[in-house]
N, C-alpha and C positions, 0 to 999 in steps of 0.2 A: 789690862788685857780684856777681863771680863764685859767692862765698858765701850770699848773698842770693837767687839764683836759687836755687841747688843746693838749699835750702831751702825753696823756693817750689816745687819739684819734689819736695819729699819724699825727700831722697839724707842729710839729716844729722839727723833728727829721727824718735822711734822714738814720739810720741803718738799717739794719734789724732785731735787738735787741735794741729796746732803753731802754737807760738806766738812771732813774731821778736819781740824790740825793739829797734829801731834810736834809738839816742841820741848827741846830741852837741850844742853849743852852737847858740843862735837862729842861723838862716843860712847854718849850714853846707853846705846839701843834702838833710836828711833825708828831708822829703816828695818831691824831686827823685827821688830815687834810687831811690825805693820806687814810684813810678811809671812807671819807666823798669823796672826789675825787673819788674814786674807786667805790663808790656807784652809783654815776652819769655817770659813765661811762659806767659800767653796764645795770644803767635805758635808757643810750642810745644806747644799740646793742651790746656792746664791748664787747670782752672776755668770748664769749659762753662756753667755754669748763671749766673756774672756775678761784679762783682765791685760791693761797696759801700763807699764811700768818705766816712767823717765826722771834719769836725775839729771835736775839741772843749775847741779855746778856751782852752786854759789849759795852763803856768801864765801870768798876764800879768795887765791892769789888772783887766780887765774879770773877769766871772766864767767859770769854765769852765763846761761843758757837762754837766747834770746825766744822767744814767745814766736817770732815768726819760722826760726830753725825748727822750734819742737813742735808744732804745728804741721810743717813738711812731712816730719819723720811719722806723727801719728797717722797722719791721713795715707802715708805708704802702708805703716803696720795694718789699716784697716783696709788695705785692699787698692785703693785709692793709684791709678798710672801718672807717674810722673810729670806727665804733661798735662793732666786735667788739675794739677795744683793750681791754686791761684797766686798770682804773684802780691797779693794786697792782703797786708795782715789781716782787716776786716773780713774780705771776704775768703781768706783762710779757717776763719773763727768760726764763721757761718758754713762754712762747708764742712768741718770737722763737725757740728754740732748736728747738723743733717744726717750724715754718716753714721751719728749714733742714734739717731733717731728709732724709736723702738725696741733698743737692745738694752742686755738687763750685762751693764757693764762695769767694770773698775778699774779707776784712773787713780795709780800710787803717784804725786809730784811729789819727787824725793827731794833734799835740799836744797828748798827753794830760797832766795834771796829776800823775796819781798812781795806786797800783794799786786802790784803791777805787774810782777811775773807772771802769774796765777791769772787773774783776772781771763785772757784772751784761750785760758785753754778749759775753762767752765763748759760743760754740757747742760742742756738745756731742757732734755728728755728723759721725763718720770724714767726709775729704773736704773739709771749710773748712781753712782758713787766715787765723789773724791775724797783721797785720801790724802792728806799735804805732810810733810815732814818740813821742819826748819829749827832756826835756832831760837828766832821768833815767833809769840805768839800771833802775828800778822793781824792786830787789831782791827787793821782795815775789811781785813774776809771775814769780823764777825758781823762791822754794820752794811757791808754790801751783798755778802750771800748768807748771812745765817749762819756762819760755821760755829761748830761748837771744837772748844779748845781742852785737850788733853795736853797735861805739862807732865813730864816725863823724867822725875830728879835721878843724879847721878847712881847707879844700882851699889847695894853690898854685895862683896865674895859671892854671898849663897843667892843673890838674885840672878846675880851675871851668870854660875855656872848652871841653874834651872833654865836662862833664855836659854842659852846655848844648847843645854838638852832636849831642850824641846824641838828647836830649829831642826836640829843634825838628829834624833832620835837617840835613846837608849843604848841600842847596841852601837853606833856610831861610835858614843860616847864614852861608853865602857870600851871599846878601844882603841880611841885613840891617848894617846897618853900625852898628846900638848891639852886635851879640852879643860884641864883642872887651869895649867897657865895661861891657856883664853881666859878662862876666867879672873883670872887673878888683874891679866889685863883689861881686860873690859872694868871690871870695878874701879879702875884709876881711869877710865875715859880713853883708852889705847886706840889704834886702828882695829883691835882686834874683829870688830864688829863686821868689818866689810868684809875681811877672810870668813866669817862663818854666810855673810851674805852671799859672798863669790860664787859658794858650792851650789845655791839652791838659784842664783842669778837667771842662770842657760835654761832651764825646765821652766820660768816662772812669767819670760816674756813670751809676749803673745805670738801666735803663728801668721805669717806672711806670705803661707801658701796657697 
């Protein structure tokens, strides 16, 4: 976590797009932790302008999230009329990358498949920060943007019921009386992790107003 911040603060990364990946097995935490990071980063000055947060989907049954769909969706999140999208991935890439142009941003790519994913929704403007979740270390995003790689091992009991206190807060957690059996599930790698994201999900993406 500590490292994660420190990073999210600009203290261990000399780009001018840093780029985390945080990896580690389904359930472990990943998107947990990066939202709880991203929280405190906030609470400390960082990333005036917002943060935008997509998963996409993969790897898993279903198909992931193609690079030209999540591209659409950012450039709507930032303002962006529907009809001024471009219809060419390329110039989808360039236009979302303009759009941040300036702005002191953060971009969560939650379960990404692979760095081809990744690759087309890179900004290019001192100031962002990406943040990748996968199951992979995505080798490819450390020799093409510099990413630096946080591995994320399965948690014990008392790490899983701390994420979770953190996330939901104290009194949250002193009363709810499943947080102990989150916990217990999260320590075997459960779903539990998206039910404690679900809560904080709606306040955490960005405004489209």
């Amino acid at each position: 976590m500590n490292r994660l911040v420190k990073v999210l603060h600009g203290d261990e990364h000399s780009r001018a797009v840093p780029v985390v990946v945080v990896n580690g097995p389904p359930g472990v935490g990943k998107t947990a932790l990066v939202v709880q990071a991203a929280q405190r980063a906030v609470s400390d000055g960082y990333f005036a302008d917002g943060r935008l947060f997509v998963n996409l989907l993969g790897p898993g049954r279903g198909a992931a999230a193609e690079p030209f769909g999540v591209l659409g969706y950012l450039l709507r999140a930032l303002g962006a009329p529907a009809e001024c999208t471009p219809a060419d991935l390329d110039q989808r890439a360039a236009t979302f990358r303009s759009a941040l142009h300036g702005r002191e941003l953060l971009l969560v790519l939650d379960n990404a498949a692979d760095t081809q994913q990744i690759l087309p929704l890179l900004p290019g403007s001192p100031g962002c920060t990406v943040v990748v979740t996968s199951r992979s270390r995505l080798p490819g995003l450390i020799s093409l943007a510099g990413a630096v790689t946080l591995a994320l091992p399965e948690l014990s009991r008392r790490e899983a019921a701390l994420l979770i206190r953190s996330v939901i807060g104290d009194v949250r957690a002193d009363a709810d009386a499943d947080a102990d059996a989150d916990a217990d599930t999260a320590a075997v790698a459960s779903p539990a992790n998206a039910v404690v994201i679900s809560r904080w999900r709606w306040s955490w993406l960005p405004s489209t107003s």
